[in-house]
DRENVOLO-828571 format. One record per residue (C-alpha): residue in three letters; x, y, z. Coordinates in steps of 0.2 Angstrom, whole numbers, plus 5000, padded with zeros to 4 digits. Example, Ala and Ser with C-alpha at 12.3 -4.5 7.8 and 13.67 -1.06 7.14 Angstrom:
ALA506249785039/SER506849955036/
END
This chain:
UNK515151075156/UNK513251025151/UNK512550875148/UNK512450885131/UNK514250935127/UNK514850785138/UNK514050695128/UNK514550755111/UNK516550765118/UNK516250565120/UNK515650505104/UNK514050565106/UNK512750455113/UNK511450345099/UNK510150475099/UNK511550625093/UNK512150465081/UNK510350445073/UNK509950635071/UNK509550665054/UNK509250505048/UNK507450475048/UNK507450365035/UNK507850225043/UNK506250255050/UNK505650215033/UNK506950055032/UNK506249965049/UNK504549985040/UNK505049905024/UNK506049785035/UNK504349735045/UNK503149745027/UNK504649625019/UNK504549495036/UNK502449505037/UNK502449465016/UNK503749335019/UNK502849255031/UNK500949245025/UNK501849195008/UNK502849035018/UNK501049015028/UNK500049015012/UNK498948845007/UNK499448834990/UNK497948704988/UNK496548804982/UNK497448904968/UNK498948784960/UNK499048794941/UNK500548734936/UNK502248714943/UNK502248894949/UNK501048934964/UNK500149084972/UNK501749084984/UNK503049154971/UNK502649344968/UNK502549354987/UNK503949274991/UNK504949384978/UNK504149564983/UNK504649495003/UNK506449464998/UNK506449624989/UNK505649715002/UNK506949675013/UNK508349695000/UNK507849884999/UNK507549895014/UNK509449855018/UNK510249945003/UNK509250105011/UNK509950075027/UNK511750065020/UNK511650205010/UNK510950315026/UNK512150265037/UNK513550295026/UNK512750475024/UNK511450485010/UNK510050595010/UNK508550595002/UNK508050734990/UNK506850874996/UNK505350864984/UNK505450964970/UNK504150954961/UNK503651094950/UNK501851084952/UNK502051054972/UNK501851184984/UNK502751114999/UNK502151265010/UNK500251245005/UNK499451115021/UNK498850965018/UNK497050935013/UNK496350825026/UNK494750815017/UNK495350705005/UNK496150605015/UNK494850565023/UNK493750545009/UNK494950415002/UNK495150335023/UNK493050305023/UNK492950245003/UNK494250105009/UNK493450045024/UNK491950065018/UNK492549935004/UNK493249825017/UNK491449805026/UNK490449805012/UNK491449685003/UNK490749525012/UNK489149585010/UNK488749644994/UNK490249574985/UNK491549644972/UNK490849694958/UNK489649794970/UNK490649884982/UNK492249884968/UNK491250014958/UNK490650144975/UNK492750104979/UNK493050174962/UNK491650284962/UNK492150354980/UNK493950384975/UNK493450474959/UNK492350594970/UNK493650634983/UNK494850664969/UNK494050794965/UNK492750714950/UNK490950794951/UNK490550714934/UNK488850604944/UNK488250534927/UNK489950454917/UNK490850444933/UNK489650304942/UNK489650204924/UNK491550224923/UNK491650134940/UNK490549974936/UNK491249944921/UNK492849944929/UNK492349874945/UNK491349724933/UNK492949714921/UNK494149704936/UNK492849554943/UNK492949434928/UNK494649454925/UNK495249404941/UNK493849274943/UNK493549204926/UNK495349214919/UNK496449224931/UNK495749104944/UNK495749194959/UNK494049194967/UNK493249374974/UNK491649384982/UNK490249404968/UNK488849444982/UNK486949444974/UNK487649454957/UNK488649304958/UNK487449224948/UNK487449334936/UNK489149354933/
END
């Protein structure tokens, strides 16, 4: 007898168990994203940003709870035998390979925002984010598309400065704006 059907003819051992169940995968990940969110929301100095009996704790405290809610239900539902659903998509081709190009793109347009955003400040590195994100989707359009992407990038900047309360970096424009 081999290894493998002793193992099967007792129970099977936790690795035969777990076969075919990679979305608990996907569960531990929400599970650990819930904990983090939870965590920074219970950390969070609630000084700066207090406008009322409300404070900038609550949505993240909700979205940790309900990350870890889902997280729990999926889990459930795995282990009693649900599967998810093979994408279906009509306009999917689920044989065609995955375009690392714009992956990529996308990977340098981020950190390229996250270094520059110290620097030069939102409303700056905001519109190439949005700009950058438009090209490697697939945008060539280099007059509208730039505009498109300050406006929103400038819009996005008051609103959450000047309205909302919530302080961005305004860089050399701070002044300005």
């Amino acid at each position: 007898m081999t290894e493998t059907t002793a193992d099967a003819g007792e129970g099977g051992g936790l690795r035969d168990r777990l076969r075919g169940k990679s979305e608990l995968g996907l569960c531990a990940l929400l599970a650990v994203l819930g904990i983090l969110v939870l965590t920074d929301a219970l950390t969070m100095d609630d000084n700066f940003a207090q406008r009322g009996p409300v404070g900038p704790a609550a949505v993240p405290t909700v979205v940790g709870i309900a990350l870890l809610v889902v997280a729990a239900l999926l889990a459930v539902d795995v282990l009693r035998g649900g599967k998810g659903e093979a994408e279906g998509g009509e306009d999917v081709d689920l044989d065609a390979p995955a375009e690392w190009r714009t992956v990529l793109l996308l990977a340098g347009v981020f950190i390229a925002n996250a270094v520059l955003i110290g620097i030069v400040g939102f409303p700056v590195s905001g519109a190439l984010l949005f700009w950058g994100a438009a090209y490697a989707l697939g945008s060539r359009n280099f007059t509208r598309d730039p505009l498109i992407a300050a406006v929103l990038s400038v819009v996005t900047y008051v609103v959450f400065n000047n309205l909302l309360g919530v302080p961005l970096p305004g860089g050399p424009l701070m002044g300005v704006l």
